[in-house]
C-alpha positions as YAML, in Angstrom:
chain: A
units: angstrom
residues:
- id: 1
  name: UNK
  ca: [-3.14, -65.74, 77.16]
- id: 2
  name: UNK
  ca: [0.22, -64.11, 76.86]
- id: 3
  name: UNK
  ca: [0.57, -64.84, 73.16]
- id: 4
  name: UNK
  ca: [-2.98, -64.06, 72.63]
- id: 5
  name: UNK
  ca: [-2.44, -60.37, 74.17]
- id: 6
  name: UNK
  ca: [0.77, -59.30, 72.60]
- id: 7
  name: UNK
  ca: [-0.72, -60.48, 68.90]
- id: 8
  name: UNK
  ca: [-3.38, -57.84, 69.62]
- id: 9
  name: UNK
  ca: [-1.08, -55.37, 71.18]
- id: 10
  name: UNK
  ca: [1.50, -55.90, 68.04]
- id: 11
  name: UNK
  ca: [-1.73, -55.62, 66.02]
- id: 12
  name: UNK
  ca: [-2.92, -52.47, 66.74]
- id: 13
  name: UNK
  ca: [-0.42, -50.21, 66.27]
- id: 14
  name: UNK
  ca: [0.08, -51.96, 63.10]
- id: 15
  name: UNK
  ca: [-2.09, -52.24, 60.01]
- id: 16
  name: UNK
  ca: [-5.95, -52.09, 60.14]
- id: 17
  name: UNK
  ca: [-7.57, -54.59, 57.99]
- id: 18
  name: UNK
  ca: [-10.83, -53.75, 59.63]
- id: 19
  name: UNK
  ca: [-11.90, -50.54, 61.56]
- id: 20
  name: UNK
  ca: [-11.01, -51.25, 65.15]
- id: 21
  name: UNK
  ca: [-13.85, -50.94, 67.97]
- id: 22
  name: UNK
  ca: [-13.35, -47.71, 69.20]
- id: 23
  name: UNK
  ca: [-13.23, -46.69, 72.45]
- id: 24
  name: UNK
  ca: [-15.50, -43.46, 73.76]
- id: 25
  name: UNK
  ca: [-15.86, -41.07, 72.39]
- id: 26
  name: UNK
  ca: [-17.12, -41.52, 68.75]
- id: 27
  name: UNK
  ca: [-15.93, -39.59, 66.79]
- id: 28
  name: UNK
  ca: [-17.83, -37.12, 63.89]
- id: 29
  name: UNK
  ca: [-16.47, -38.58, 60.23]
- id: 30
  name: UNK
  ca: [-15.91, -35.92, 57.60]
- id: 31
  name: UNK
  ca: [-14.78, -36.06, 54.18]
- id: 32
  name: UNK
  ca: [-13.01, -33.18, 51.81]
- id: 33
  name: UNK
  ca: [-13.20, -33.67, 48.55]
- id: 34
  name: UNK
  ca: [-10.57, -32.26, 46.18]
- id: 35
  name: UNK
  ca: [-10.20, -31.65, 42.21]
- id: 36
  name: UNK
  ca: [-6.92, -31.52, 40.28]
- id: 37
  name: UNK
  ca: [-4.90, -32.10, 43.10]
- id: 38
  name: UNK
  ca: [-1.03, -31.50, 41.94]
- id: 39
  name: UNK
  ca: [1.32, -33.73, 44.34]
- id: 40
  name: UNK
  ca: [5.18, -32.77, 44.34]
- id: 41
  name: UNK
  ca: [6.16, -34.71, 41.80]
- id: 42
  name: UNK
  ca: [4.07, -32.94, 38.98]
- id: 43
  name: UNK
  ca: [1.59, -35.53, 38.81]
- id: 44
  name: UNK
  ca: [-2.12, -34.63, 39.35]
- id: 45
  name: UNK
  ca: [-5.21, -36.51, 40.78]
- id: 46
  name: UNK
  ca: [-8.50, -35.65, 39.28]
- id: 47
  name: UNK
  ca: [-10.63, -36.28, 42.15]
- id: 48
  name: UNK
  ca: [-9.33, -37.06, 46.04]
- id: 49
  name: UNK
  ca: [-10.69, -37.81, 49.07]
- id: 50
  name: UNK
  ca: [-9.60, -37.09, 52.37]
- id: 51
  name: UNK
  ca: [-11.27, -38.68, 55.43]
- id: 52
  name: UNK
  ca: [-10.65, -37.73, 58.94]
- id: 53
  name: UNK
  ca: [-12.09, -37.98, 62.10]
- id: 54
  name: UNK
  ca: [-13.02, -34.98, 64.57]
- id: 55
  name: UNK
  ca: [-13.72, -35.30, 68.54]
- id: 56
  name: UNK
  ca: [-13.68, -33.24, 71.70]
- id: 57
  name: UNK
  ca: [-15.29, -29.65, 72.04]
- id: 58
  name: UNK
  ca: [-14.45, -26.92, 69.41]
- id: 59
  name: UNK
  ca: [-13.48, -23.46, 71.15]
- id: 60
  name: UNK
  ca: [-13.79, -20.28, 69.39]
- id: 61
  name: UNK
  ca: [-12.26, -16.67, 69.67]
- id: 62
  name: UNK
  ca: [-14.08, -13.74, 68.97]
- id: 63
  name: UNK
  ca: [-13.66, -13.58, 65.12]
- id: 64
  name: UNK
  ca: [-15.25, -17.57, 65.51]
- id: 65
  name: UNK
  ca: [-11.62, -19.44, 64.56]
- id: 66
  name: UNK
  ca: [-10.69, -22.63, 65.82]
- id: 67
  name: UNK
  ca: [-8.55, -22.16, 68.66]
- id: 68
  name: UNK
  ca: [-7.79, -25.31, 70.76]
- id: 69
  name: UNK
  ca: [-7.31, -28.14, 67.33]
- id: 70
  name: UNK
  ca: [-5.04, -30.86, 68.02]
- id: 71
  name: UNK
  ca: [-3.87, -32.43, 64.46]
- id: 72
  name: UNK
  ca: [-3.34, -36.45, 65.47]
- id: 73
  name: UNK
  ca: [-1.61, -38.28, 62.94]
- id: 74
  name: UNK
  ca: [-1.42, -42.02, 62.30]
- id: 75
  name: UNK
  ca: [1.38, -44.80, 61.38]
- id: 76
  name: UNK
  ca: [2.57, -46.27, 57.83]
- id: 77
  name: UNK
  ca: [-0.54, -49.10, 57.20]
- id: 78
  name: UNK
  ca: [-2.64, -47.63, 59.94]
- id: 79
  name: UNK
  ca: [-5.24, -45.08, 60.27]
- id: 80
  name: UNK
  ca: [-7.22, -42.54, 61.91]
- id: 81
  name: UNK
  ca: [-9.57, -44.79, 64.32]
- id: 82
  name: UNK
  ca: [-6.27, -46.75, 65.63]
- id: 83
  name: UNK
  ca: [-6.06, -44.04, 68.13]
- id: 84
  name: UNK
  ca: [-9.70, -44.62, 68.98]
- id: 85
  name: UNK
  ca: [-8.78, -48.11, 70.27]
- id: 86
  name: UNK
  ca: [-9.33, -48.51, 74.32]
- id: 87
  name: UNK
  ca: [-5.26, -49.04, 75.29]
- id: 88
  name: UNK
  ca: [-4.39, -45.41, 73.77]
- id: 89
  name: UNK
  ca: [-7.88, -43.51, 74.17]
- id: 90
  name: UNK
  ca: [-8.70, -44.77, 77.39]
- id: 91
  name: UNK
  ca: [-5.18, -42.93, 78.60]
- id: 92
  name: UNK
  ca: [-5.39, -39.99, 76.55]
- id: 93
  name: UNK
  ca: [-8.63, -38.50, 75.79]
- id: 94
  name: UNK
  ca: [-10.48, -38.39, 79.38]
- id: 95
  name: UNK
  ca: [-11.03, -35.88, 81.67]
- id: 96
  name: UNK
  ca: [-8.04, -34.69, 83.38]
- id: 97
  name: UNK
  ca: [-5.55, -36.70, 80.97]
- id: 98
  name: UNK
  ca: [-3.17, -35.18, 78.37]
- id: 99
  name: UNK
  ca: [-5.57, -34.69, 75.21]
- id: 100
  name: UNK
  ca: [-8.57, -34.02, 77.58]
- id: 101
  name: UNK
  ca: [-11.61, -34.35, 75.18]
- id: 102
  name: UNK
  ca: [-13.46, -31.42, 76.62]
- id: 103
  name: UNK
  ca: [-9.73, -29.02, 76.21]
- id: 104
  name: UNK
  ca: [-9.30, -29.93, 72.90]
- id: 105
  name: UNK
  ca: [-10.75, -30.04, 69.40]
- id: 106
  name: UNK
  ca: [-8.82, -33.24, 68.07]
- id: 107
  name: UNK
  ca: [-8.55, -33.17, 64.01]
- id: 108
  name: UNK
  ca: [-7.70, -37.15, 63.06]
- id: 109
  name: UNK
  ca: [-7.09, -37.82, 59.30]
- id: 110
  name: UNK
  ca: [-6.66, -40.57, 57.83]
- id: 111
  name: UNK
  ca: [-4.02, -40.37, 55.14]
- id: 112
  name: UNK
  ca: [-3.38, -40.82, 51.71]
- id: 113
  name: UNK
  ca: [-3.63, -44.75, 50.70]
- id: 114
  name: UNK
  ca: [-5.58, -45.48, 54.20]
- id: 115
  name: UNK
  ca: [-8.87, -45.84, 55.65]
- id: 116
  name: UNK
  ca: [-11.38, -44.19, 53.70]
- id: 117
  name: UNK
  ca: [-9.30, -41.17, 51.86]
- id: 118
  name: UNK
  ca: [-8.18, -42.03, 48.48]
- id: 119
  name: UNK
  ca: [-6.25, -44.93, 48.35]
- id: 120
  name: UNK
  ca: [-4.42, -47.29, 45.03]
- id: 121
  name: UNK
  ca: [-6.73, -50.39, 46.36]
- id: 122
  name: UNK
  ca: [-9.61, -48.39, 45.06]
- id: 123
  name: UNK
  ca: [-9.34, -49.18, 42.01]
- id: 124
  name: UNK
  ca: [-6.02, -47.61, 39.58]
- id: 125
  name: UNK
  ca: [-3.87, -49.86, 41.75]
- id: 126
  name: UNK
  ca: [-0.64, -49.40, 40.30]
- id: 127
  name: UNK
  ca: [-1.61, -46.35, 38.11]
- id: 128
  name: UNK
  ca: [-2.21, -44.63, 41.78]
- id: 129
  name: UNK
  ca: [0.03, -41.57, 41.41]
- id: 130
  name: UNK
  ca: [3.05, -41.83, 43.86]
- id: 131
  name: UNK
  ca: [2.79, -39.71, 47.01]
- id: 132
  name: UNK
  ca: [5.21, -38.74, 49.64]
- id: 133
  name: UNK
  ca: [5.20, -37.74, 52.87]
- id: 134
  name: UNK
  ca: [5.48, -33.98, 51.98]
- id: 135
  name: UNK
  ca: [2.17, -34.14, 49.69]
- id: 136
  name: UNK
  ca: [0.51, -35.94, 52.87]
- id: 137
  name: UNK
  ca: [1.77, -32.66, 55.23]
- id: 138
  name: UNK
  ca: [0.36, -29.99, 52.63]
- id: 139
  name: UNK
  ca: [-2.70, -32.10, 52.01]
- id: 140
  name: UNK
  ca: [-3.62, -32.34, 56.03]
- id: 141
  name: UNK
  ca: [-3.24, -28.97, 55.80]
- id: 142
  name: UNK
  ca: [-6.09, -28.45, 53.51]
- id: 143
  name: UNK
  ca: [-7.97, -30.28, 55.31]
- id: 144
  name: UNK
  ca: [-7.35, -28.12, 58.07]
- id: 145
  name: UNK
  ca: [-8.22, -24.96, 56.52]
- id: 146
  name: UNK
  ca: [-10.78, -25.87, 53.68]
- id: 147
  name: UNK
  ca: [-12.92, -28.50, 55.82]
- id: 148
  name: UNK
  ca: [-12.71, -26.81, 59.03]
- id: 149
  name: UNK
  ca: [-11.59, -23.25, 59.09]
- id: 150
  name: UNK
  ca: [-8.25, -23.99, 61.02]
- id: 151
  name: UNK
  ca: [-5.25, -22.09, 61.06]
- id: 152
  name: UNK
  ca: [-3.87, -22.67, 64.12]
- id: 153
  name: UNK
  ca: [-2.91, -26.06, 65.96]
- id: 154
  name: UNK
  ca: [-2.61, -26.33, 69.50]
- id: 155
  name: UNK
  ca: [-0.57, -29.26, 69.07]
- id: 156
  name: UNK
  ca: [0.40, -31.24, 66.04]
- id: 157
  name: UNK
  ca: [1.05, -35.04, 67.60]
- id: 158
  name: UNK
  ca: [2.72, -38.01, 65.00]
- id: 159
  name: UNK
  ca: [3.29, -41.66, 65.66]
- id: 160
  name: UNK
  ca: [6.06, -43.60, 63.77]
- id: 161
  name: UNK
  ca: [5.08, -42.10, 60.14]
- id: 162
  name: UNK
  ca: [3.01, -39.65, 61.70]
- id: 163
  name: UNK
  ca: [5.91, -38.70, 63.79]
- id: 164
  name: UNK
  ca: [7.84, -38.30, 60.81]
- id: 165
  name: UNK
  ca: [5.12, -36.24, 59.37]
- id: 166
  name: UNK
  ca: [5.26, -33.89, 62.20]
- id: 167
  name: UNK
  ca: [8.93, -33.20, 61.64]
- id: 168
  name: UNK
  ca: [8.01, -31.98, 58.23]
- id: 169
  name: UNK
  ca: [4.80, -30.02, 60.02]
- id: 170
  name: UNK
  ca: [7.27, -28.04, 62.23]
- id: 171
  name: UNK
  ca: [9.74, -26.79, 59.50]
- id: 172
  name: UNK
  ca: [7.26, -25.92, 57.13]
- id: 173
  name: UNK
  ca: [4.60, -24.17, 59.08]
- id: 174
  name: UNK
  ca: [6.55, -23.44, 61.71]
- id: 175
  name: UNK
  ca: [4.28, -20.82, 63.55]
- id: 176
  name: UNK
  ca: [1.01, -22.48, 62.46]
- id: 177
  name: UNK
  ca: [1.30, -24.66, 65.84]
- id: 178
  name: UNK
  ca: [2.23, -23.88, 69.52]
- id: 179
  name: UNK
  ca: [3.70, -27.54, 69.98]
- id: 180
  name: UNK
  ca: [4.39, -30.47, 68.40]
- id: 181
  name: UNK
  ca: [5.42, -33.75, 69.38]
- id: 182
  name: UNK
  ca: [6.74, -36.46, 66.90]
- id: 183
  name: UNK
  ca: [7.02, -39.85, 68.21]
- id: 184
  name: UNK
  ca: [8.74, -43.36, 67.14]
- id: 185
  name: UNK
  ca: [10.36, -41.29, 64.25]
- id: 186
  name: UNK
  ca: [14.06, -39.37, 63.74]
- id: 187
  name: UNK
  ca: [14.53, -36.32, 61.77]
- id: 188
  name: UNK
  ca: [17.01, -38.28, 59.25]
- id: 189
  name: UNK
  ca: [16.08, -39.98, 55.65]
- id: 190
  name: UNK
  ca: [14.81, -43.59, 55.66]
- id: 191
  name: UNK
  ca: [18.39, -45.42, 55.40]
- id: 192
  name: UNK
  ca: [20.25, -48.51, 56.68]
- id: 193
  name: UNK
  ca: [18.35, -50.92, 58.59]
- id: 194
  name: UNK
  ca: [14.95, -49.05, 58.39]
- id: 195
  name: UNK
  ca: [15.75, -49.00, 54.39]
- id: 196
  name: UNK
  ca: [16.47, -52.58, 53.63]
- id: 197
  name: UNK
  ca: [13.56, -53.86, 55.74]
- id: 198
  name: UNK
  ca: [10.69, -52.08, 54.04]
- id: 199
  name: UNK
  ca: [12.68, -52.94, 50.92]
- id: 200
  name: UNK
  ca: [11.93, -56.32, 51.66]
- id: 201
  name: UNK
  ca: [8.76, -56.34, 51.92]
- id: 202
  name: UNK
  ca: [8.14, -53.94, 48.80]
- id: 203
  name: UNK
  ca: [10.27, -56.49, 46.77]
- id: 204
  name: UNK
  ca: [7.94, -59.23, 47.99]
- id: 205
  name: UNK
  ca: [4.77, -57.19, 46.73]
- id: 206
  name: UNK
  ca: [6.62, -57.06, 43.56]
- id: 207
  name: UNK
  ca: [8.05, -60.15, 42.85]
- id: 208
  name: UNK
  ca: [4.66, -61.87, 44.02]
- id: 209
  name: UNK
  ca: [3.50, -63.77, 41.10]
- id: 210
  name: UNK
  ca: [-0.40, -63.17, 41.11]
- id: 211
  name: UNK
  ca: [0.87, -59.49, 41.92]
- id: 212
  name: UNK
  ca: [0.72, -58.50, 37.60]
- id: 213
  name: UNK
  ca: [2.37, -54.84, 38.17]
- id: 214
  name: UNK
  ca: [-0.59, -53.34, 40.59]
- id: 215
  name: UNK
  ca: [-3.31, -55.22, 38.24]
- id: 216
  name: UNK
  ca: [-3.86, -57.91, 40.30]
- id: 217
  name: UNK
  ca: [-7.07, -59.94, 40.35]
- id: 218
  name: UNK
  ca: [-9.75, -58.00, 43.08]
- id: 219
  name: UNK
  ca: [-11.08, -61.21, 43.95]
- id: 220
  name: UNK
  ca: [-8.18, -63.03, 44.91]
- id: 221
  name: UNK
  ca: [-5.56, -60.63, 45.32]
- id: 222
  name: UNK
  ca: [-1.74, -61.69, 45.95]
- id: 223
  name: UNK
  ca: [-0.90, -63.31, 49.15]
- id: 224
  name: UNK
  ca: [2.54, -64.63, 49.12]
- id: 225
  name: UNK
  ca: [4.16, -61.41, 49.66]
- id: 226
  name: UNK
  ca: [2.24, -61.49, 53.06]
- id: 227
  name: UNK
  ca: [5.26, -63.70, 54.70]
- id: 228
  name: UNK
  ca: [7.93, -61.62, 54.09]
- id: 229
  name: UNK
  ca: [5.61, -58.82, 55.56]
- id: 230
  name: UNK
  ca: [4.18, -60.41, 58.74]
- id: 231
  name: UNK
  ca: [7.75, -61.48, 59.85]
- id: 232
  name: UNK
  ca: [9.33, -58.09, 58.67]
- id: 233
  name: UNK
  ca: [6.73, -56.05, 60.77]
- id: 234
  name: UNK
  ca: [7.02, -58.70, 64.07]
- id: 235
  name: UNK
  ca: [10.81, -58.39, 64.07]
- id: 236
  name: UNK
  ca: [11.55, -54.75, 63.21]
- id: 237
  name: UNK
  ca: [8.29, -53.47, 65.49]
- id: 238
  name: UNK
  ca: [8.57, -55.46, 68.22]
- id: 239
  name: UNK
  ca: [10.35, -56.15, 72.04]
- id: 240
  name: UNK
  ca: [12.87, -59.23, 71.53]
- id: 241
  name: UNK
  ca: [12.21, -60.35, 75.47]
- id: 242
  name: UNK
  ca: [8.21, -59.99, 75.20]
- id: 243
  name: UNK
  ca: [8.02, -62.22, 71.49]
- id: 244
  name: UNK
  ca: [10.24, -64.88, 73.27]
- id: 245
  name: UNK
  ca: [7.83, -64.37, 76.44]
- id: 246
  name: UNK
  ca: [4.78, -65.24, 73.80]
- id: 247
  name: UNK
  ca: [6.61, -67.99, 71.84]
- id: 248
  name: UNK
  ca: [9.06, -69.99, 74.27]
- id: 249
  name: UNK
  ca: [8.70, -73.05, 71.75]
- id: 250
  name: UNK
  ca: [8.84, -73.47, 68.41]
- id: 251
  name: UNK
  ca: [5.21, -74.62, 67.88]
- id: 252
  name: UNK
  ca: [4.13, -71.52, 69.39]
- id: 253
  name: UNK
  ca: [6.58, -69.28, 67.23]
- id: 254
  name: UNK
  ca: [4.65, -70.95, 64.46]
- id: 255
  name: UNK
  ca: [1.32, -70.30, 65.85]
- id: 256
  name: UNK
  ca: [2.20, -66.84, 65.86]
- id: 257
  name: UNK
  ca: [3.55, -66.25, 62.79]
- id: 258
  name: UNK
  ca: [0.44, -67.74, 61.25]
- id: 259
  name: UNK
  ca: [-1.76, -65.56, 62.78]
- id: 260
  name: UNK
  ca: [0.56, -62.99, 61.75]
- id: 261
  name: UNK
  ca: [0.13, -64.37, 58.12]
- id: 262
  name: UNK
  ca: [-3.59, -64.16, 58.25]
- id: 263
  name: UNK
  ca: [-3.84, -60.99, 58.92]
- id: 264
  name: UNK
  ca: [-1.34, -59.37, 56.37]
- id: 265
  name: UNK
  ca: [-2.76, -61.84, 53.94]
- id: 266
  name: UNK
  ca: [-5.92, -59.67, 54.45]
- id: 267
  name: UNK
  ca: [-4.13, -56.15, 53.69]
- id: 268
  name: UNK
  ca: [-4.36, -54.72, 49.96]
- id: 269
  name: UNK
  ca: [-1.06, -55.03, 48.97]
- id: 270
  name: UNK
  ca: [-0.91, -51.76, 46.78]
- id: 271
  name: UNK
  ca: [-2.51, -49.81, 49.55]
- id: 272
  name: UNK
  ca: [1.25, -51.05, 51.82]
- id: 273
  name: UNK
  ca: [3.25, -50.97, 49.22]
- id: 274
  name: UNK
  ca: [2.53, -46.93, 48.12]
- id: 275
  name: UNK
  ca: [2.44, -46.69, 52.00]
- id: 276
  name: UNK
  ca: [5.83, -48.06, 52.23]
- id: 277
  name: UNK
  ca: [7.52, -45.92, 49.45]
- id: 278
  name: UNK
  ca: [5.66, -42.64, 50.55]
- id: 279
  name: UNK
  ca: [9.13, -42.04, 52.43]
- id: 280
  name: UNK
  ca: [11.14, -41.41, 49.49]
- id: 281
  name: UNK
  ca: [12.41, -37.88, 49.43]
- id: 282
  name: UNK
  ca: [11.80, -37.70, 53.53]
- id: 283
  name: UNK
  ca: [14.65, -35.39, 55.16]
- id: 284
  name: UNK
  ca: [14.42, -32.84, 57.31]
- id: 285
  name: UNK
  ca: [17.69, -32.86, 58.86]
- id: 286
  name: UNK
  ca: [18.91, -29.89, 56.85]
- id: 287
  name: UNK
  ca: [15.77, -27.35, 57.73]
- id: 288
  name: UNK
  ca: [15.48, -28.55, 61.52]
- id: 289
  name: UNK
  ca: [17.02, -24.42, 62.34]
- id: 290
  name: UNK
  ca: [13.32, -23.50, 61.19]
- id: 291
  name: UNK
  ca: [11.60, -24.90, 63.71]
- id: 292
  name: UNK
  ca: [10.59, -22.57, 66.00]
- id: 293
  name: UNK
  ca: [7.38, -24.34, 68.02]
- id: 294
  name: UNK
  ca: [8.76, -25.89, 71.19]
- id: 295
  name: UNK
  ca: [9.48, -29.29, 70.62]
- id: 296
  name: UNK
  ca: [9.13, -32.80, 72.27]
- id: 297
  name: UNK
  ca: [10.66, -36.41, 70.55]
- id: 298
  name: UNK
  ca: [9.90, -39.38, 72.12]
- id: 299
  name: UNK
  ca: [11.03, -42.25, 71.14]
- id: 300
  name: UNK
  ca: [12.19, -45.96, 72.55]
- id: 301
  name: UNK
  ca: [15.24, -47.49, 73.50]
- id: 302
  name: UNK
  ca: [14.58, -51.02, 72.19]
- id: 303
  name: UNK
  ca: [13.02, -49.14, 68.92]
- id: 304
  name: UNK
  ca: [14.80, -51.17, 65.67]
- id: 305
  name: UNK
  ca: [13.14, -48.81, 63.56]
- id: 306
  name: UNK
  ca: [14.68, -45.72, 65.24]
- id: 307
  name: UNK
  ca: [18.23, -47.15, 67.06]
- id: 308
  name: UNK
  ca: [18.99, -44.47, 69.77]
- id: 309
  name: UNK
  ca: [22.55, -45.89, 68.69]
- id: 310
  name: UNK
  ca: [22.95, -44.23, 65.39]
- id: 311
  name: UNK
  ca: [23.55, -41.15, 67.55]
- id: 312
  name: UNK
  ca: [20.84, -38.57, 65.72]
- id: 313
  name: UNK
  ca: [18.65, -37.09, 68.46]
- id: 314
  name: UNK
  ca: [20.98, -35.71, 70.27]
- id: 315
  name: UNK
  ca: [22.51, -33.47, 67.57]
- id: 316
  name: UNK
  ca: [19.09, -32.88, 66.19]
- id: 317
  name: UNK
  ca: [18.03, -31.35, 69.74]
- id: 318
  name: UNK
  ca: [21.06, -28.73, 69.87]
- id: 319
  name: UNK
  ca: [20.46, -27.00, 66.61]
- id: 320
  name: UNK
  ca: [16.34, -26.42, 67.47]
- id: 321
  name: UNK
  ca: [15.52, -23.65, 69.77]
- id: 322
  name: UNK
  ca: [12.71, -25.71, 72.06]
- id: 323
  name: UNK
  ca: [13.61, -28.89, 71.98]
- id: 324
  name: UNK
  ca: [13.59, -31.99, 74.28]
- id: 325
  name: UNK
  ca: [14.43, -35.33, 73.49]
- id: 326
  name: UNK
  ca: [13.33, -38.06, 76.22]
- id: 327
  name: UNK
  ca: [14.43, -42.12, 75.27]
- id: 328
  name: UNK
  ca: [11.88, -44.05, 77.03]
- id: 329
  name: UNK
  ca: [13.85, -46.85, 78.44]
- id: 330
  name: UNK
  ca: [13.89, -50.24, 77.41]
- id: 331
  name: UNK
  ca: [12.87, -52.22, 80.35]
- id: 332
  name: UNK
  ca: [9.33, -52.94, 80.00]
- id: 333
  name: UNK
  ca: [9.13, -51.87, 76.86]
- id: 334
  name: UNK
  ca: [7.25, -52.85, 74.02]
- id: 335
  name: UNK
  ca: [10.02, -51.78, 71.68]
- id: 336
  name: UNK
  ca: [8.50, -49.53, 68.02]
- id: 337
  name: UNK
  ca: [4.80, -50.96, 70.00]
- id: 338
  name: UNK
  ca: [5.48, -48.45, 72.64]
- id: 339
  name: UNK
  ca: [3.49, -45.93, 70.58]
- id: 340
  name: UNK
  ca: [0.04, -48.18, 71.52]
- id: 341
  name: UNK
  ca: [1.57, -47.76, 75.26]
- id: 342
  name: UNK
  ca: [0.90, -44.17, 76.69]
- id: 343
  name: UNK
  ca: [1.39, -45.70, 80.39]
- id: 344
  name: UNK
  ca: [4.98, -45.35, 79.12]
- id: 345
  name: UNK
  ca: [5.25, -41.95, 77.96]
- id: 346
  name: UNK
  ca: [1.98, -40.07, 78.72]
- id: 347
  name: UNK
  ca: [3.45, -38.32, 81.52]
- id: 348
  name: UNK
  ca: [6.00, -37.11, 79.47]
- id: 349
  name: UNK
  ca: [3.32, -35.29, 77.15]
- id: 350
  name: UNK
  ca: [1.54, -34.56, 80.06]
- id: 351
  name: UNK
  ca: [4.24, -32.46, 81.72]
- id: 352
  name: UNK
  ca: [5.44, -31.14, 78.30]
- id: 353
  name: UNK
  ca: [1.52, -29.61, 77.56]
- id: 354
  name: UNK
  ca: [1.25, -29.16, 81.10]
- id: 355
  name: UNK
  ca: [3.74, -26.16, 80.60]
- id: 356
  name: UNK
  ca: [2.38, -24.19, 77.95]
- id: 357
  name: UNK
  ca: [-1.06, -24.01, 79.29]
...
């Protein structure tokens, strides 16, 4: 039982081979479709789609605008309905709790390369044009303003590349929200540890033989870059005491990491690996004096991804005007899962929203 719940737990905050059953509400599903779209880099798509996900009750000012949107934004290999699952929308979205439903208009996209916006698995596979987590920030905020007439955010709320995202959100529109929280994510480039990891597993998706640079077979796509991936994801995203909890022997370490194994070998490997390199070029450490919403980071103490150790938050916080940095500790932790665990750290947003009613 244990092993069974921490597989689903580890699961989904991490990639969504199938849409997960949501929990209430259901959401409305919209779509934006764009022409000629010109990403960073100088290269253009002729046609993209971004999906996204609205819910909660739309409040207008006189003039009709949008005035209470929350922008939501999901995790590298996830997508917009994993915050729809029970375990983060049962704690967040109900009456009374931080992103009360019937307070807010939340705005959910899913990104570049998942759930149903544009993505390489659709078909150019490796002739996808290379996107970064800058072109994914200007993008959402088309969507914003071109699908739904918003130019304002209430809130702008990230998780792990999300939270990265919203780092980028608050220095370049920096009075197009009135808060914004980035979570399991540091204001710093991709480097070190966090580096060589998703390395890894992009090498794997490379060097997988039925892999053919991105033109891989659609009926039996590659595979064997799965086990590099399932183990990378378990080890880097996950709490050291609660695996051992779920695995105390070897046969059920093995257990697990075929389950693992089956469900990466399920994932479109272009779709993680453009995922996975979409943090190229990510820095905001020299621009964080432009951020001028007040500001909460949350992130974990038993986080591998984001080691409080290397020392960065705490700088970060001094040279930004509103900001707060809370470390949720490490005892009972989930370590980079936390972000599926609001019992952790909703009353920090809750007391952070709470003050800037």
């Amino acid at each position: 039982m244990r092993f069974a719940l921490l597989l689903a737990l580890l699961l989904a905050a991490l990639p969504a081979v199938a849409a997960p059953k949501p929990s209430a509400p259901a959401p409305l599903e919209g779509t934006l479709d764009l022409a000629d779209v010109r990403l960073g880099d100088g290269e253009t798509m002729p046609r993209l789609h971004l999906h996204y996900l609205t819910f909660g009750t739309a409040q207008r000012d006189g003039a009709g605008r949008i005035v209470n949107a929350v922008l939501l934004l999901h995790g590298t290999t996830g997508e917009a309905r994993n915050f729809l699952l029970p375990g983060f929308a049962d704690a967040m979205f109900g009456a009374g709790q931080p992103l009360d439903r019937s307070r807010y208009f939340l705005v959910v996209p899913d990104g570049i390369g998942a759930g149903l916006s544009s993505k390489p698995s659709d078909g150019l596979g490796g002739r996808f044009p290379h996107y970064t987590y800058a072109d994914q920030v200007e993008l959402q905020r088309r969507l914003l303003h071109e699908a739904l007439g918003i130019d304002h955010l209430r809130l702008v709320l990230g998780t792990s590349m999300g939270g990265m995202q919203a780092w980028l959100w608050a220095e370049r529109f920096p009075d197009m929200m009135d808060a914004v929280v980035p979570m399991g994510a540091m204001p710093v480039p991709v480097s070190g540890r966090n580096m060589l990891w998703r390395a890894a597993v992009m090498q794997a998706i490379r060097d997988d033989p039925d892999w053919h640079d991105g033109a891989y077979d659609r009926g039996h796509p590659p595979t064997q870059w799965a086990h590099t991936a399932a183990i990378a994801f378990a080890v880097m995203t996950g709490n050291a005491e609660r695996l051992q909890e779920s695995a105390q022997t070897r046969e059920a370490a093995t257990a697990m990491e075929a389950d693992l194994l089956h469900r990466f070998e399920q994932m479109k490997p272009d779709d993680v690996l453009y995922a996975l390199d979409s943090s190229a070029g990510y820095n905001p450490w020299p621009d964080l004096e432009r951020i001028r919403a007040p500001l909460l980071a949350i992130n974990f103490a038993d986080d591998l991804v984001n080691p409080n150790e290397l020392g960065v938050m705490q700088p970060a916080m001094r040279r930004i005007a509103h900001g707060r940095f809370v470390l949720v500790p490490a005892p009972g932790g989930w370590g980079h899962q936390g972000l599926a665990h609001p019992e952790l750290w909703g009353h920090y947003l809750a007391e952070f929203l709470a003050a800037r009613p």
